[in-house]
C-alpha positions in Angstrom: -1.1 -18.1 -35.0 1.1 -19.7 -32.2 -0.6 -22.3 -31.1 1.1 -22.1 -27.1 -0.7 -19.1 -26.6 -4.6 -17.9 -26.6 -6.0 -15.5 -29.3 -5.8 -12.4 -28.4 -8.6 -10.4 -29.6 -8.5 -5.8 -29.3 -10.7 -3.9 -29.2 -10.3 -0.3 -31.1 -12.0 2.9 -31.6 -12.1 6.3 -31.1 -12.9 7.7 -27.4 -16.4 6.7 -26.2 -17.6 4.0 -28.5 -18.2 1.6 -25.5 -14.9 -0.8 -25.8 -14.7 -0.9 -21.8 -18.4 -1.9 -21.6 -18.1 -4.6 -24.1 -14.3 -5.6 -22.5 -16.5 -6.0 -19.2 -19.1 -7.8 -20.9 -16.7 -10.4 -22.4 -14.8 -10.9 -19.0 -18.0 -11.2 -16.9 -16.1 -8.7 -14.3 -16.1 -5.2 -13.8 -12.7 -4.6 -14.6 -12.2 -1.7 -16.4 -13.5 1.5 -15.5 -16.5 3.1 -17.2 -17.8 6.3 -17.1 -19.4 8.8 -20.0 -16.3 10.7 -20.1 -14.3 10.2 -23.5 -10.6 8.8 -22.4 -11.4 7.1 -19.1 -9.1 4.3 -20.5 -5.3 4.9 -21.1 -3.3 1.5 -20.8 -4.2 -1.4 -22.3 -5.1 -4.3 -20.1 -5.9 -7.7 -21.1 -8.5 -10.2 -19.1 -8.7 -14.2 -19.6 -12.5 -14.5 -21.1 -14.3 -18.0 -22.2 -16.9 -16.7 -25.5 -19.1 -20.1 -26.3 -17.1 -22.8 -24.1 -13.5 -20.9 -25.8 -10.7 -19.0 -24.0 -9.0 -16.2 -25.2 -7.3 -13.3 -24.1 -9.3 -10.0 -25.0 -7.7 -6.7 -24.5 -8.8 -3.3 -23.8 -7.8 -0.1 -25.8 -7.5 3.8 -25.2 -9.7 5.3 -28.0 -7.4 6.3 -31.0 -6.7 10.1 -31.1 -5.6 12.2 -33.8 -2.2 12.8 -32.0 1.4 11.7 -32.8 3.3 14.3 -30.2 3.6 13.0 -26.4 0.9 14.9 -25.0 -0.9 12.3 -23.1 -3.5 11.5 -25.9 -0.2 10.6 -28.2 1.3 8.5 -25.5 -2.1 6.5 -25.3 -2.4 6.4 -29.3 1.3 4.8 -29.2 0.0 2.4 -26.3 -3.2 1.2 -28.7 -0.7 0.6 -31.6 1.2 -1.8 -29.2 -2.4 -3.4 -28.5 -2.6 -4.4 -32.0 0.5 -5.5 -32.5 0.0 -7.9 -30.2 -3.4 -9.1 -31.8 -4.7 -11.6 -33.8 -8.3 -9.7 -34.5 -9.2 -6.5 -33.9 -12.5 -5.7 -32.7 -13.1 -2.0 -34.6 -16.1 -0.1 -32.6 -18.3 2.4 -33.6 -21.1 4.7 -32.2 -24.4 3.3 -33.7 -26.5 5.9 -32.5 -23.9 8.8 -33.6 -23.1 7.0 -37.3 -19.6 7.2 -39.3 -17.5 10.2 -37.9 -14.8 11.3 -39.6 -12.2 10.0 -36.9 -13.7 6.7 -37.8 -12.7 7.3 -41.2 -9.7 7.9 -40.3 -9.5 5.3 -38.2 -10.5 2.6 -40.8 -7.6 3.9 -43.3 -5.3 3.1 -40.5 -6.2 -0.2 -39.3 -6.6 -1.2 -43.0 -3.3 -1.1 -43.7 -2.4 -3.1 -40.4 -1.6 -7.2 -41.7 -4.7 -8.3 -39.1 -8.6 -9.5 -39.7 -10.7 -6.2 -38.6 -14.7 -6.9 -37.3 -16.6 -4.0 -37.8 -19.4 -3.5 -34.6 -21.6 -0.9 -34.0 -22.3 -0.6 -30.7 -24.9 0.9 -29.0 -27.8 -0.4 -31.4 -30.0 -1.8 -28.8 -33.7 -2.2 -30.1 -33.6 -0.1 -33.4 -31.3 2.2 -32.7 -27.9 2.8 -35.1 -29.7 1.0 -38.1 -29.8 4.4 -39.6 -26.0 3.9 -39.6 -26.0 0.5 -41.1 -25.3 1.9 -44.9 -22.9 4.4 -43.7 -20.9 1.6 -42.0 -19.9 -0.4 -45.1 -18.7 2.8 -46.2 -15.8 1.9 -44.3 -14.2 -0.7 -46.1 -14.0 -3.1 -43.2 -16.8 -5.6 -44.4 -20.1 -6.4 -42.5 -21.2 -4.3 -39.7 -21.7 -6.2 -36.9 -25.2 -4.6 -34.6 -24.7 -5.1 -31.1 -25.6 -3.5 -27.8 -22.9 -4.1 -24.9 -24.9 -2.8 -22.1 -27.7 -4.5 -23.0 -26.2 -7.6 -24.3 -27.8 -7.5 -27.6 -26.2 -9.2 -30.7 -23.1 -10.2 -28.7 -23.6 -14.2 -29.5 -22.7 -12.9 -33.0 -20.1 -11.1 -32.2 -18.8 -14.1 -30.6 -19.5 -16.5 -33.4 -17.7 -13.8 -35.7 -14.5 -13.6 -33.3 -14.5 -17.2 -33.5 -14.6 -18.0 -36.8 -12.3 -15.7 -37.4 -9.8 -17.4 -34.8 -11.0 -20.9 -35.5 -7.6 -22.1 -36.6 -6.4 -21.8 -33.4 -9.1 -24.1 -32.0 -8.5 -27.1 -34.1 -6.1 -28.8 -32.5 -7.5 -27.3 -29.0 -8.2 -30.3 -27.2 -4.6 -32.1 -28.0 -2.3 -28.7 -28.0 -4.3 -27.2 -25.2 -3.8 -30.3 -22.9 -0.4 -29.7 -22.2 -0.6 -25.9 -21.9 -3.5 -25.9 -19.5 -1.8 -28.4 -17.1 1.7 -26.2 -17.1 -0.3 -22.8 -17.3 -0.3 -20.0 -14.6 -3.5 -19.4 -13.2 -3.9 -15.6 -13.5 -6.3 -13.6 -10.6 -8.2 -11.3 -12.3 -8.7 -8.0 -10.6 -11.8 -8.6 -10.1 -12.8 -11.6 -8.6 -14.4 -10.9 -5.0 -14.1 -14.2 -4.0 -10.5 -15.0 -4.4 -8.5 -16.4 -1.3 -5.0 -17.2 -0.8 -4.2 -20.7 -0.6 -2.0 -21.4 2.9 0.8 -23.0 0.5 3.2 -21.4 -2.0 2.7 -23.1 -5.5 5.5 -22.3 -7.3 3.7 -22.6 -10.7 1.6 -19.9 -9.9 2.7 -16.7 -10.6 3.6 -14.0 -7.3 0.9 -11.1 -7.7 3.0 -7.7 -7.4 1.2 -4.7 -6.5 2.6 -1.2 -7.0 1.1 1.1 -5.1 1.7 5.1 -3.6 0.6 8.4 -4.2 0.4 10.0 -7.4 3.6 10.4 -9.5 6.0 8.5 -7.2 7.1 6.6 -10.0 5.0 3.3 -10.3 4.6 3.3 -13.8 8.6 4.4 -13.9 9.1 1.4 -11.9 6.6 -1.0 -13.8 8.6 -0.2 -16.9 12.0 -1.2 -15.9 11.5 -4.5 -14.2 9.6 -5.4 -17.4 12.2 -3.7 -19.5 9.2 -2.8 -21.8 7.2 0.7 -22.2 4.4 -1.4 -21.2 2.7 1.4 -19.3 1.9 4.8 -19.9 4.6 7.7 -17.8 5.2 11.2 -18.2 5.1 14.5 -15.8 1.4 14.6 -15.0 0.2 12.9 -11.7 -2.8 11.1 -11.8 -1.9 9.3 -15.7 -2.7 5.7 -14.7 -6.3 4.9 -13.8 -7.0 1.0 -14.4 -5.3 -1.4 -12.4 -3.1 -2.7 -15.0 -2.1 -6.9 -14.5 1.1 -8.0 -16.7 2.3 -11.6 -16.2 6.8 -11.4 -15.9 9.5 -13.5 -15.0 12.1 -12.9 -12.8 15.1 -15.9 -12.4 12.6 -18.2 -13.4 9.5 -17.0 -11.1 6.2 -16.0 -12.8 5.1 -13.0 -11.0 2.1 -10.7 -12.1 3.0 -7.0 -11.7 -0.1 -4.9 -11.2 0.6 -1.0 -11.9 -2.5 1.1 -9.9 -3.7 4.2 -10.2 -2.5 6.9 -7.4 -3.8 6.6 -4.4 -4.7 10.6 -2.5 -6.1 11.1 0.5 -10.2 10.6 0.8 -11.3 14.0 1.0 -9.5 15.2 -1.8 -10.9 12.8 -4.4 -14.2 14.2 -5.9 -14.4 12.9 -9.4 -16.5 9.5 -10.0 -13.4 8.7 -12.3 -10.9 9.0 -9.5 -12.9 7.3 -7.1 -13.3 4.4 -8.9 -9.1 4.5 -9.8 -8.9 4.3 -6.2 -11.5 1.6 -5.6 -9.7 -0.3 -8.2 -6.2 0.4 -6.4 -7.3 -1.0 -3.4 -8.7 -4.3 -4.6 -5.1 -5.1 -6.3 -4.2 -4.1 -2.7 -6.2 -7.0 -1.5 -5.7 -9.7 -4.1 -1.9 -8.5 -4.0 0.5 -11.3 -2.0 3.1 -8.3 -2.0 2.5 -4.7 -2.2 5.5 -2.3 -3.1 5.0 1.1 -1.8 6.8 3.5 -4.1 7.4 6.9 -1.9 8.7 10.3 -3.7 12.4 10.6 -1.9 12.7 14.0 -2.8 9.2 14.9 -0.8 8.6 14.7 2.9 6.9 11.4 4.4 3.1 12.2 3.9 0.9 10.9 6.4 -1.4 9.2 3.0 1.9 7.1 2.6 1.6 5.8 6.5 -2.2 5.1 5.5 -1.7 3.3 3.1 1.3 1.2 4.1 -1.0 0.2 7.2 -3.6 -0.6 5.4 -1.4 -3.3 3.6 -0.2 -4.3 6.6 -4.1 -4.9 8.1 -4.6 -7.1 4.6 -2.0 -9.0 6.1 0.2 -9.0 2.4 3.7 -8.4 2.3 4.9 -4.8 2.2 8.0 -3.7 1.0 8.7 0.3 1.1 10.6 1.6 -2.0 12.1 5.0 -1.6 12.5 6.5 -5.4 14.4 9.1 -7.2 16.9 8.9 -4.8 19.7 9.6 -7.3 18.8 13.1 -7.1 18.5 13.5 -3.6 20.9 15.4 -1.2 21.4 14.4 2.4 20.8 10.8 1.5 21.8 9.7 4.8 20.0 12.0 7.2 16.6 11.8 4.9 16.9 8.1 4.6 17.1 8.2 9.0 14.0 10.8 8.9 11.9 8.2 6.7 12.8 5.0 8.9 11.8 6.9 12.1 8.6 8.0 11.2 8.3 4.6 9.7 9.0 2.3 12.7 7.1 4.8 15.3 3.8 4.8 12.5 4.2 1.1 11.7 3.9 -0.7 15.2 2.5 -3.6 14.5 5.6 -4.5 11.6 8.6 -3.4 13.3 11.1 -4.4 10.6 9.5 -3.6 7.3 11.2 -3.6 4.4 12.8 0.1 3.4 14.8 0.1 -0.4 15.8 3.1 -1.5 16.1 3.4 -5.6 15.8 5.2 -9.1 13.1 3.7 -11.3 14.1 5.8 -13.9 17.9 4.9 -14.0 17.7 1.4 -12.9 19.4 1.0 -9.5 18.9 -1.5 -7.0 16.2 -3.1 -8.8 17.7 -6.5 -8.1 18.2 -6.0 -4.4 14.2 -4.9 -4.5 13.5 -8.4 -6.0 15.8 -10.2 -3.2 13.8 -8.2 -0.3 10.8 -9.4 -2.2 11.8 -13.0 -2.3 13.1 -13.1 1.4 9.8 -11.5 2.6 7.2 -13.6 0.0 9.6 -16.6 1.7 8.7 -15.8 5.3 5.0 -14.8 4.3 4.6 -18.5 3.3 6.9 -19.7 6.6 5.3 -22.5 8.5 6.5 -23.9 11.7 5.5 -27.6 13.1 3.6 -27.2 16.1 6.2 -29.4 18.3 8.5 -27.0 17.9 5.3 -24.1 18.8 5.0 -25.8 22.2 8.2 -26.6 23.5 9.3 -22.9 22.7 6.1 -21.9 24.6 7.1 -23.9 27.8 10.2 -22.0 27.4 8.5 -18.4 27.0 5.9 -19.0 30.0 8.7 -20.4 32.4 10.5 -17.0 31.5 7.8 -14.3 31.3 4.6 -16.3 32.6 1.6 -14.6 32.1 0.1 -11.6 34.7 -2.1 -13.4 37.3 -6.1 -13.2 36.6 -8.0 -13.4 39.8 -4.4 -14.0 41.9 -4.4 -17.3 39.8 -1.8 -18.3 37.2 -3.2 -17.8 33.4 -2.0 -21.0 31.6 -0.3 -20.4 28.7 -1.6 -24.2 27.2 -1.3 -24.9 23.5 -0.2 -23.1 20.3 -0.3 -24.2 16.8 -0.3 -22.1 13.4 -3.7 -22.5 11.7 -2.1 -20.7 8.5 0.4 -19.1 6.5 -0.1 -15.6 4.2 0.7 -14.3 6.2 1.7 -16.9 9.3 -1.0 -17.0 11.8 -1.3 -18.5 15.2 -3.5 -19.5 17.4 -2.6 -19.8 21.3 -4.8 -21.6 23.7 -5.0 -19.9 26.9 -7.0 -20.3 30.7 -8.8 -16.5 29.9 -7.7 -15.4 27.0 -9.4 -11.8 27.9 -7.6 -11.5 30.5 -4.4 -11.5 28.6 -3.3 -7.6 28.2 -2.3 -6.1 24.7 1.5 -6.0 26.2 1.5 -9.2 26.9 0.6 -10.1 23.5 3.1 -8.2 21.8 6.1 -9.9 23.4 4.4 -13.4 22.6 4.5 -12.2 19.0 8.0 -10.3 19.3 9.4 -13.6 20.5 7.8 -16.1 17.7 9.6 -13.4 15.4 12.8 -13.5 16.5 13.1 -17.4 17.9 11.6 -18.8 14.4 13.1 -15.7 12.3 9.5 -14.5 10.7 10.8 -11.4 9.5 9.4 -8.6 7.3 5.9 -9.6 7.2 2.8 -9.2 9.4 1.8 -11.9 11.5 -1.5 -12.3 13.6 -1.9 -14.0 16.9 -5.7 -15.5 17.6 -5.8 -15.9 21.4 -8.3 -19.1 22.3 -9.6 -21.1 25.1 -11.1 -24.7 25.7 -14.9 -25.0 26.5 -15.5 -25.6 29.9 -17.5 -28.9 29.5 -19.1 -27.8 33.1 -20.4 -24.5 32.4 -24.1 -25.4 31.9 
């Protein structure tokens, strides 16, 4: 087992066996989608998990299907065989309550033959239930059964202990090998963690968190795939394919970024299904614990007022957003389209006049490397910071151009600015009556900080503020 990486530890099974219960179990988040529905999962994800004071990675699975074609139940049996490639022990699941099937049969004669240790659970046993099954279970070939209940927490300590011992090699040399690892590693945000803020600095060790983001069947997944070079996530014809937000750490001229492929995002009224609402749920968390967002937009359909939804909603998170306009290698009109889409853009998008616009093929490659330069320049600015000598001599300079409008026939001082963060750069500007300052007024403040200190491409807030009157009791 390499010793610079954790163990990674799958788990398998046919549809409905409870593998995204027990992956949300072991991560202590909600991060995968559950729902009685056999196939809710698709990709596989991973999660960082800590089982009896140890990390390791864990990893969620599609349930195995009987299909080798490229429907979609093929495509996600060909993305569970890259799962367990990528293992050190599989996790193979069962239905307690339902016993042996014979796709579990199946299943058993095919992960036997994989080079990788196999721990038989049956899940869904809480109390008594599944013991029934016990017998049948070693009919399988894969050793013990292991009883455990992952809604209920039952028998999962042995589970653990059993993963453990199984990966204990990896562990014996933790405390010196893992020394030097855990100082250089990349801290990871998981897609669930409510509590996660952006620090005001850039740390370069830690890795850019990408999120992809648009309507269904714009290409995100398309584009997921070629920056990674890898068929890492499920594509094909069908809208609506990706469901889980799915994380996968990269590197891009010697930047760690985490890319995070989400589920398409339709308008409210049109998604019914529990599934779908909780693929959009999931979409716009990555949305929130994003530090960029790319919005991928169909080029050969009309500018949708969903797009301009969510593109402001981005932009109210305050995270970078970069607009990426695909399949345009088989557009027509390039140039007059391309006009139409900036328009409606700049007229929609107010509060970000210069966003970002890229056009590009996913599929074909093109201008992927001048999408990762926009990127860079904008995540740049997003982390800008400027000293707050240079804020107040360039506000003597803006008030003795443009003071602002008299309150009361009296001047309204302009008095002190200073930026209280960056991600995205914030200011705050001390003022006589700050609610007496109108909206326009505001705007050219903010127009002028953009151009004078060249804060492109990102949003930027402006917290208006005033000094308490030490008479006004």
């Amino acid at each position: 087992m390499n010793e610079n990486r954790l163990p990674r530890i799958a788990l398998i099974g046919r549809p409905n066996v409870g593998k995204s219960t027990l992956f949300n179990r072991m991560a202590q988040k909600k991060l995968a989608i559950v729902n009685d529905t056999p196939g809710v999962t698709r990709d596989w994800r991973e999660a960082d998990a800590t089982l009896m004071g140890h990390k390791v990675m864990i990893i969620d699975t599609a349930g195995l299907e009987e299909h080798f074609d490229d429907s979609i139940q093929g495509r996600m049996r060909r993305q569970t065989e890259q799962a367990i490639d990528n293992c050190d022990v599989a996790v193979f699941m069962i239905d307690g309550r339902a016993g042996v099937t014979p796709m579990d049969k199946h299943f058993a004669q095919f992960i036997r033959k994989r080079d990788i240790p196999i721990l038989l659970t049956m899940n869904k046993c809480e109390g008594t239930a599944g013991m029934e099954s016990m017998g049948e279970a070693y009919s399988l070939g894969l050793g013990d059964p292991i009883p455990i209940s992952s809604e209920h927490n039952e028998g999962i300590t042995i589970l653990y202990d059993s993963i453990l011992e199984t990966v204990k090699d990896h562990f014996i040399n933790e405390n010196n090998s893992n020394e030097d690892h855990n100082n250089n590693a990349v801290q990871n945000v998981e897609e669930g963690d409510e509590n996660f803020e952006l620090t005001d600095e850039d740390d370069v060790t830690k890795p850019i968190k990408v999120a992809i983001v648009g309507r269904p069947n714009a290409g995100k997944s398309t584009l997921v795939n070629t920056l990674l070079g890898t068929d890492r996530v499920m594509v094909g014809p069908e809208a609506g394919i990706t469901r889980d937000a799915i994380a996968v750490d990269w590197e891009y001229n010697d930047r760690a970024f985490t890319l995070v492929d989400t589920a398409g995002l339709r308008r409210k009224s049109r998604v019914t299904h529990d599934i779908e609402t909780a693929s959009t749920e999931d979409s716009y968390r990555a949305i929130r614990l994003a530090q960029v967002v790319v919005l991928v937009l169909d080029g050969t359909l009309s500018l949708d007022k969903q797009d301009l939804t969510i593109a402001s909603h981005v932009v109210n998170e305050g995270r970078v957003l970069i607009i990426a306009i695909n399949k345009w290698d088989i557009q027509d009109k390039k140039d007059e389209i391309l006009q139409t889409f900036r328009d409606r853009i700049e007229r929609s998008l107010g509060q970000l006049p210069d966003v970002p616009v890229i056009t590009l093929s996913a599929l074909k490659g093109k201008k992927i490397d001048k999408l990762m330069e926009w990127m860079m320049s904008a995540y740049e600015n997003w982390n800008k910071r400027v000293t707050t000598g240079q804020l107040n001599r360039w506000l003597e300079s803006v008030e003795s151009h443009h003071p602002a409008p008299l309150t009361q026939n009296r001047p309204n001082r302009l008095r002190f600015i200073a930026q209280i963060k960056t991600r995205p750069p914030t200011f705050a500007m001390w003022v006589s009556k700050p609610q007496d300052i109108p909206g326009s007024y505001k705007r050219y403040v903010i127009k002028n900080l953009r151009d004078d200190f060249k804060i492109t491409n990102v949003p930027m807030r402006l917290l208006l503020r005033t000094s308490k009157n030490p008479y006004v009791d």
